[in-house]
MOPAC internal coordinates of N, CA, C and O (Angstrom, degrees):
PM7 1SCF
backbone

  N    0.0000 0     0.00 0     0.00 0    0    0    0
  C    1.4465 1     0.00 0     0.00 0    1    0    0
  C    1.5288 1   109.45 1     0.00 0    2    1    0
  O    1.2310 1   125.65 1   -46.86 1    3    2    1
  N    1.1044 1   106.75 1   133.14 1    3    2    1
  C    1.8871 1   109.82 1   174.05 1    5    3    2
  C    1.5696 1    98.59 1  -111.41 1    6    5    3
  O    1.2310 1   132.15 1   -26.30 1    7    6    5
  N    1.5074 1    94.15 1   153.70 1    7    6    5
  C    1.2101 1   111.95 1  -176.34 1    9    7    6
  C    1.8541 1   110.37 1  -132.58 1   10    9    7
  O    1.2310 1   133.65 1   -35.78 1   11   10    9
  N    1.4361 1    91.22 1   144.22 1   11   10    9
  C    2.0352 1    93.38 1   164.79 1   13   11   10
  C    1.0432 1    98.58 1  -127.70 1   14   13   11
  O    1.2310 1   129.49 1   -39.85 1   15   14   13
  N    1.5698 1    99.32 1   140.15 1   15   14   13
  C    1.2742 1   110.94 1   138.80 1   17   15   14
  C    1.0827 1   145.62 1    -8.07 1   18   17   15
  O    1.2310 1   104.79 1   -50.30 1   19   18   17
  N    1.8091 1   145.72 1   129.70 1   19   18   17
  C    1.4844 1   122.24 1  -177.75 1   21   19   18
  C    1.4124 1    91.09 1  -112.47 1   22   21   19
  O    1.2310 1   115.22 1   -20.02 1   23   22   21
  N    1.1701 1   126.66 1   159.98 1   23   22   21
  C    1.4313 1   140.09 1  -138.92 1   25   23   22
  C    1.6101 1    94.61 1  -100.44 1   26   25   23
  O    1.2310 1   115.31 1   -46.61 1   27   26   25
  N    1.0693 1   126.51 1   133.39 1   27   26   25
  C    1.4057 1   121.87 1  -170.29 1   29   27   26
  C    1.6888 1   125.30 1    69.26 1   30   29   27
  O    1.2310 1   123.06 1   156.24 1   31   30   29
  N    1.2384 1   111.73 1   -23.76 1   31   30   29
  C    1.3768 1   101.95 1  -166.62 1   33   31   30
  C    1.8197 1    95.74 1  -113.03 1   34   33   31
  O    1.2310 1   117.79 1   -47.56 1   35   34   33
  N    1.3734 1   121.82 1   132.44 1   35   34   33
  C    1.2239 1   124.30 1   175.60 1   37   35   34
  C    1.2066 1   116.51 1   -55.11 1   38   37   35
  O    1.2310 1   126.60 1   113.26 1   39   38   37
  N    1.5499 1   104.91 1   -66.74 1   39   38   37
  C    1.5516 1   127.52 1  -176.46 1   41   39   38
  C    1.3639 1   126.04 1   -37.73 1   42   41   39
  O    1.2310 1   120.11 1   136.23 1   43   42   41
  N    1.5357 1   117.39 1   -43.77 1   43   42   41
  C    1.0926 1   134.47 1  -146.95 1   45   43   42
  C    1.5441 1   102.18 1  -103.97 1   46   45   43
  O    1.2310 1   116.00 1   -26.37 1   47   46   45
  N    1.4243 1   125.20 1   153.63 1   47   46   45
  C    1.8396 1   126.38 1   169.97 1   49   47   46
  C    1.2460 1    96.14 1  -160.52 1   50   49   47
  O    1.2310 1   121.50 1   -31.74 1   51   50   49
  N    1.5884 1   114.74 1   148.26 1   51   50   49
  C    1.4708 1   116.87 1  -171.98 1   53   51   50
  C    1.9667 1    95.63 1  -119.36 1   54   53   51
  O    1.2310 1   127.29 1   -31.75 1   55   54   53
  N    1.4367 1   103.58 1   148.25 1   55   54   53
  C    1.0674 1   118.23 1  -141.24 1   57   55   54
  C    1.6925 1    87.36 1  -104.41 1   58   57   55
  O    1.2310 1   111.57 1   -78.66 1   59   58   57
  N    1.2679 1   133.49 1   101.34 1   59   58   57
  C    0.9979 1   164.26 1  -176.92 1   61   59   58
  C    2.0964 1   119.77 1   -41.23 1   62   61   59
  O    1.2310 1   137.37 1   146.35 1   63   62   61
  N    1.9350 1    83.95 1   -33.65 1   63   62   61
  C    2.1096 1    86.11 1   162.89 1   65   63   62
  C    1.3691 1    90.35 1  -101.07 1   66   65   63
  O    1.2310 1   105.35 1   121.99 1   67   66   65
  N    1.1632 1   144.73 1   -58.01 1   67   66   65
  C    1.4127 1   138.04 1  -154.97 1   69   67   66
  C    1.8563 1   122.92 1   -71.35 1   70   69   67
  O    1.2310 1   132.51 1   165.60 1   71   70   69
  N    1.3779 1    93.44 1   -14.40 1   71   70   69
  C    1.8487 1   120.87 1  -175.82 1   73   71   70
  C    1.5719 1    85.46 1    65.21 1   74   73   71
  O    1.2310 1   105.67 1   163.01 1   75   74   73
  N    1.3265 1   144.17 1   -16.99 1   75   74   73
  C    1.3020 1   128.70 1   179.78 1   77   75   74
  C    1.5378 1   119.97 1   -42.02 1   78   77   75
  O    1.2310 1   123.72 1   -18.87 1   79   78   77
  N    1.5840 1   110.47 1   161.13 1   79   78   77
  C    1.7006 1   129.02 1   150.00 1   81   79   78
  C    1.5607 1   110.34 1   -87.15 1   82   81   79
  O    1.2310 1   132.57 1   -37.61 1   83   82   81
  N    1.7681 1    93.33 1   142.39 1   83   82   81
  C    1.0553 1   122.42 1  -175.36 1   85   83   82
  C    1.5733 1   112.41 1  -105.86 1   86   85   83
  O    1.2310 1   114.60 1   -44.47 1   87   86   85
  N    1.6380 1   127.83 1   135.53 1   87   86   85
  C    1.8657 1    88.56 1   174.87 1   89   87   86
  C    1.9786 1    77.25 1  -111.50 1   90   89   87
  O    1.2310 1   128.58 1   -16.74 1   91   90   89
  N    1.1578 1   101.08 1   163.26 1   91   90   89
  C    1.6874 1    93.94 1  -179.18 1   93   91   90
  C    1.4620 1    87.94 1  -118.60 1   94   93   91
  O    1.2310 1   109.11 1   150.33 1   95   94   93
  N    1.5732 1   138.01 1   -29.67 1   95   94   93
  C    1.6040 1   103.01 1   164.53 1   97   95   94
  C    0.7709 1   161.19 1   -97.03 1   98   97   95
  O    1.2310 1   118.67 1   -54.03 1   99   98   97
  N    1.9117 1   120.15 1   125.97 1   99   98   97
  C    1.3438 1   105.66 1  -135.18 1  101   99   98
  C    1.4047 1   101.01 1  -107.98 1  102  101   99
  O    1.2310 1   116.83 1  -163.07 1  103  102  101
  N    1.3387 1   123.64 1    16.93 1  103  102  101
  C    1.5239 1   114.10 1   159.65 1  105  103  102
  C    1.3568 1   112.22 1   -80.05 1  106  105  103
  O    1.2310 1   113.67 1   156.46 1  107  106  105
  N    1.6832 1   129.57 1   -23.54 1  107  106  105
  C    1.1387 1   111.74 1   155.58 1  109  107  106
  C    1.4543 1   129.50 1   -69.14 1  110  109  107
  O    1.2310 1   123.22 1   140.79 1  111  110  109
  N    1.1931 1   111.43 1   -39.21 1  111  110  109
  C    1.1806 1   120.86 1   175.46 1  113  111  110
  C    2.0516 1   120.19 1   -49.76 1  114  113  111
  O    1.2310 1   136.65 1   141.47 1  115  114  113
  N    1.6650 1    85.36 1   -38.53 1  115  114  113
  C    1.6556 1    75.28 1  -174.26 1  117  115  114
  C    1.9229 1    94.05 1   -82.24 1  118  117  115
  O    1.2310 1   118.01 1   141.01 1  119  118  117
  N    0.9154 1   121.40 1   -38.99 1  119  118  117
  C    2.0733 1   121.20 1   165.91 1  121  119  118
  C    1.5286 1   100.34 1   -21.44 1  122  121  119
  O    1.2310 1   122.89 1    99.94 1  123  122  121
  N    1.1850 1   112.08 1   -80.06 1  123  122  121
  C    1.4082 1   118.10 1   177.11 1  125  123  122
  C    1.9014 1   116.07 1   -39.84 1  126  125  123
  O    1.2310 1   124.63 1   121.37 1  127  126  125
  N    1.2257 1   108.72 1   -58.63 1  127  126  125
  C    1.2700 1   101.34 1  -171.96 1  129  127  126
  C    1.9995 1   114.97 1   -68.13 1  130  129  127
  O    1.2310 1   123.06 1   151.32 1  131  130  129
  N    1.3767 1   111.74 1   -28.68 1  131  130  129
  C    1.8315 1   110.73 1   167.30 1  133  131  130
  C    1.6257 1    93.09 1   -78.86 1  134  133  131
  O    1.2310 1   105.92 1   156.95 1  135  134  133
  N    1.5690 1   143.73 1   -23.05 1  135  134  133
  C    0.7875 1   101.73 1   175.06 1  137  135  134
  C    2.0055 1   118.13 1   -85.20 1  138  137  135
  O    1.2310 1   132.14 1  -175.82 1  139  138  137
  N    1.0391 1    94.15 1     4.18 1  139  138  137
  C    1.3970 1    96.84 1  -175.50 1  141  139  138
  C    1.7156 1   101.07 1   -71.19 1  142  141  139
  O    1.2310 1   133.60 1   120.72 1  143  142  141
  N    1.6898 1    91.31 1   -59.28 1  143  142  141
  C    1.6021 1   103.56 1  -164.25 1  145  143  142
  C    1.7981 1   117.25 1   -54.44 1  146  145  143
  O    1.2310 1   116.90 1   162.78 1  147  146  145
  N    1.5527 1   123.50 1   -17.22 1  147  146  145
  C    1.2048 1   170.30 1  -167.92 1  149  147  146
  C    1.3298 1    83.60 1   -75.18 1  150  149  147
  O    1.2310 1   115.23 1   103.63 1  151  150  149
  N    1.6205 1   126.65 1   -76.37 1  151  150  149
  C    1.3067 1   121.98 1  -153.70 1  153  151  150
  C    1.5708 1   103.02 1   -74.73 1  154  153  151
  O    1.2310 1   122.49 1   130.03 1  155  154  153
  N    1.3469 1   112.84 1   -49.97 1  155  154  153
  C    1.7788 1   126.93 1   172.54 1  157  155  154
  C    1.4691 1   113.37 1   -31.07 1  158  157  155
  O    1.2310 1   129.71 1   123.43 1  159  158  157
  N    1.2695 1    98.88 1   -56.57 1  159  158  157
  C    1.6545 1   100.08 1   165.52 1  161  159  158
  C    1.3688 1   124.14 1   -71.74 1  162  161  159
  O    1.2310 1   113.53 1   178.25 1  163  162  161
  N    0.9688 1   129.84 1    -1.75 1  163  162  161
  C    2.0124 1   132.60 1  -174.20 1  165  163  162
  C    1.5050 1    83.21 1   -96.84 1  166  165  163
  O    1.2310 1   117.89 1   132.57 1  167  166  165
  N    1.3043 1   121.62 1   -47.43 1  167  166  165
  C    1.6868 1   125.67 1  -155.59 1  169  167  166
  C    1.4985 1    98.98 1   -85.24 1  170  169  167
  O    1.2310 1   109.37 1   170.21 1  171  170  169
  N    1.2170 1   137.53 1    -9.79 1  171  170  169
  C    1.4315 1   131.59 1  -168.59 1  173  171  170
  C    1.9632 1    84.03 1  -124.07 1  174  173  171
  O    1.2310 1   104.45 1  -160.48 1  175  174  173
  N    0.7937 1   146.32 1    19.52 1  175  174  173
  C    1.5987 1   152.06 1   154.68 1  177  175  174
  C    1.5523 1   111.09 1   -84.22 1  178  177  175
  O    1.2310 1   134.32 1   132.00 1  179  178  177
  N    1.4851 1    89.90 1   -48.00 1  179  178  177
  C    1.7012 1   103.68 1  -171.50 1  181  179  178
  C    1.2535 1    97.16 1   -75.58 1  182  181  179
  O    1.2310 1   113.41 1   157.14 1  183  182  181
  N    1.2110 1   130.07 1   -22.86 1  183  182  181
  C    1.4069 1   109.40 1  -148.36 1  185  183  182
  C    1.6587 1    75.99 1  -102.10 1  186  185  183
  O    1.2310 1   108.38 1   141.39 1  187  186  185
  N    1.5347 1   139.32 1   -38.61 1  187  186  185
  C    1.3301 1   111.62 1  -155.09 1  189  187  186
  C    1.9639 1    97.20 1   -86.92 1  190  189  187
  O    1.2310 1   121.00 1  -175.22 1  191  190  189
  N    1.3098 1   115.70 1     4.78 1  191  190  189
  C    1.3017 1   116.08 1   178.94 1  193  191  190
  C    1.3580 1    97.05 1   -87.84 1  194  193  191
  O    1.2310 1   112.22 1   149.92 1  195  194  193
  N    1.3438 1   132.27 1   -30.08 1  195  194  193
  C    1.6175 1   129.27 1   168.03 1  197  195  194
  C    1.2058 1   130.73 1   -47.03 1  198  197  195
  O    1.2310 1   126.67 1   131.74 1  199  198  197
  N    1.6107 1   104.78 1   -48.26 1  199  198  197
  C    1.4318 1   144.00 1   158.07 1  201  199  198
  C    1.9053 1    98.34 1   -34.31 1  202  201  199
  O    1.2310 1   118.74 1    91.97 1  203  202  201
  N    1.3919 1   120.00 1   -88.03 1  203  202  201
  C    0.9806 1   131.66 1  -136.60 1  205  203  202
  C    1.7522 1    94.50 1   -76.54 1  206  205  203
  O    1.2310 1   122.51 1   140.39 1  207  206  205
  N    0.9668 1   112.80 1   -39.61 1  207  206  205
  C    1.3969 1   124.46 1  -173.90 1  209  207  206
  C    1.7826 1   106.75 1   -57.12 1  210  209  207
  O    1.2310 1   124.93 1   142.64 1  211  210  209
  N    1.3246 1   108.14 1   -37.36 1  211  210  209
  C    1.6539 1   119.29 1   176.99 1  213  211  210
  C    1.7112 1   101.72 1   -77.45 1  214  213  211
  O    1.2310 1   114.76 1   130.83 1  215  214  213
  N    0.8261 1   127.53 1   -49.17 1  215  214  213
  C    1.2133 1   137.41 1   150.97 1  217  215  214
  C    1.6010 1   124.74 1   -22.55 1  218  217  215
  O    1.2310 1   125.01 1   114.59 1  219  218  217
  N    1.0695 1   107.98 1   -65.41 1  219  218  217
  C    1.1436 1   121.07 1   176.89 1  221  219  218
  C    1.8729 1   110.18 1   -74.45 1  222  221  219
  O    1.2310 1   127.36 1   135.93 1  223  222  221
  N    0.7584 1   103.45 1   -44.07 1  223  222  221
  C    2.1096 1   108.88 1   178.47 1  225  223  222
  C    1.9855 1    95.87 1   -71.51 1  226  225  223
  O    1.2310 1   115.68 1   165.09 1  227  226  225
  N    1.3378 1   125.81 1   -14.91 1  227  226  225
  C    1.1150 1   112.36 1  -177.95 1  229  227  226
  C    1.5548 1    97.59 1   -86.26 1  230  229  227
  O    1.2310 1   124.33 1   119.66 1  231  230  229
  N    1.2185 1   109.29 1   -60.34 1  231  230  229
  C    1.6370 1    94.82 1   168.28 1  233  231  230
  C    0.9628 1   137.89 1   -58.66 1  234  233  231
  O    1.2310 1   115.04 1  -177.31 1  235  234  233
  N    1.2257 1   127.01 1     2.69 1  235  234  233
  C    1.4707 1   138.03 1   156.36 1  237  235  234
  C    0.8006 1   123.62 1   -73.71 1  238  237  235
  O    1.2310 1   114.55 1   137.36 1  239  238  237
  N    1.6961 1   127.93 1   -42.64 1  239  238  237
  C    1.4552 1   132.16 1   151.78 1  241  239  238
  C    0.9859 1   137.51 1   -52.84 1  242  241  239
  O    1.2310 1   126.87 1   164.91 1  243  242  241
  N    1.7712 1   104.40 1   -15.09 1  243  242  241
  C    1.3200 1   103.26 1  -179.35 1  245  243  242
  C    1.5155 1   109.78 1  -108.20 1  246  245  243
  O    1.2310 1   120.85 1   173.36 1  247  246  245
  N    1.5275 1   115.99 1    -6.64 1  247  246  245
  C    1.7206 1   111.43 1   167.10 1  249  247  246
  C    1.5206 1    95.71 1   -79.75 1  250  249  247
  O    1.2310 1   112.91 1   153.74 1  251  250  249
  N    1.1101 1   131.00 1   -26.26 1  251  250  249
  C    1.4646 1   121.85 1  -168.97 1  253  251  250
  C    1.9039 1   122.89 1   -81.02 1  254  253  251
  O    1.2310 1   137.99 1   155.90 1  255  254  253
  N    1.4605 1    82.75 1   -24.10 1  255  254  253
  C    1.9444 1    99.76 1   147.31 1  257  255  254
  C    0.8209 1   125.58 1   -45.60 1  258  257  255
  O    1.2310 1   125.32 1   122.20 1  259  258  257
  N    1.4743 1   107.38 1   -57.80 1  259  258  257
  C    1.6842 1   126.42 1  -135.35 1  261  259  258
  C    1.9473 1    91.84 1  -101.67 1  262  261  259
  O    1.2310 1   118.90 1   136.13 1  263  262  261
  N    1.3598 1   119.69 1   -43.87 1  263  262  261
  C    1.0244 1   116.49 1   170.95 1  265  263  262
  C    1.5016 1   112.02 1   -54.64 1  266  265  263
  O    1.2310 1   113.69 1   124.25 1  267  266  265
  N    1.1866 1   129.54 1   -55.75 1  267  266  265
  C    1.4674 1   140.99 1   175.77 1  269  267  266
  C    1.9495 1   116.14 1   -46.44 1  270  269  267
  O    1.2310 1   131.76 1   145.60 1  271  270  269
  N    1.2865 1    94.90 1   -34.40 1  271  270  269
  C    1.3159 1   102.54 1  -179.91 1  273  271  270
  C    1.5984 1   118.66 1   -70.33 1  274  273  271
  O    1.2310 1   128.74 1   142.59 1  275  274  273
  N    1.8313 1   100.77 1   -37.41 1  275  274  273
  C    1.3615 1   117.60 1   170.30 1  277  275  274
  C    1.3920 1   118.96 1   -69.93 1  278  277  275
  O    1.2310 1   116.53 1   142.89 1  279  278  277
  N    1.2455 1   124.19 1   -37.11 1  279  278  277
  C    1.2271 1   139.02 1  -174.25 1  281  279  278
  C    1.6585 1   111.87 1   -70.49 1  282  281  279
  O    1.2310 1   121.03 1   148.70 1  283  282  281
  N    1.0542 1   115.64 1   -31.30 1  283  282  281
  C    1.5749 1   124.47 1   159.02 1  285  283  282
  C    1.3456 1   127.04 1   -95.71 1  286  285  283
  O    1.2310 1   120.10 1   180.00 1  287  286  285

């Protein structure tokens, strides 16, 4: 595979069979990707704390039935 240069940008070379971009640095590149995986995990926390929290208020509603039901 041959590669050029992209005009201005160091990092980058476009790949000459594929006409594709290349980025060649991959210490940024891997920065970017833990910071990606970083956010994926904050957003899949929230979401199973969303989860549990609905969860939890349903059984609350439902001892607060069930107490009420006894109570009369």
């Amino acid at each position: 595979m041959d590669y050029i240069k992209v005009k201005d940008k160091d990092n980058l070379v476009r790949d000459t069979y594929s006409n594709g971009i290349i980025n060649t640095d991959y210490e940024n590149y891997k920065k970017y990707v833990d910071s990606y995986n970083q956010k994926m995990s904050e957003t899949q926390k929230i979401k199973d704390l969303q989860t549990e929290v609905s969860s939890i208020k349903e059984d609350l509603t439902e001892i607060k039935d069930l107490l009420k039901k006894f109570l009369t």
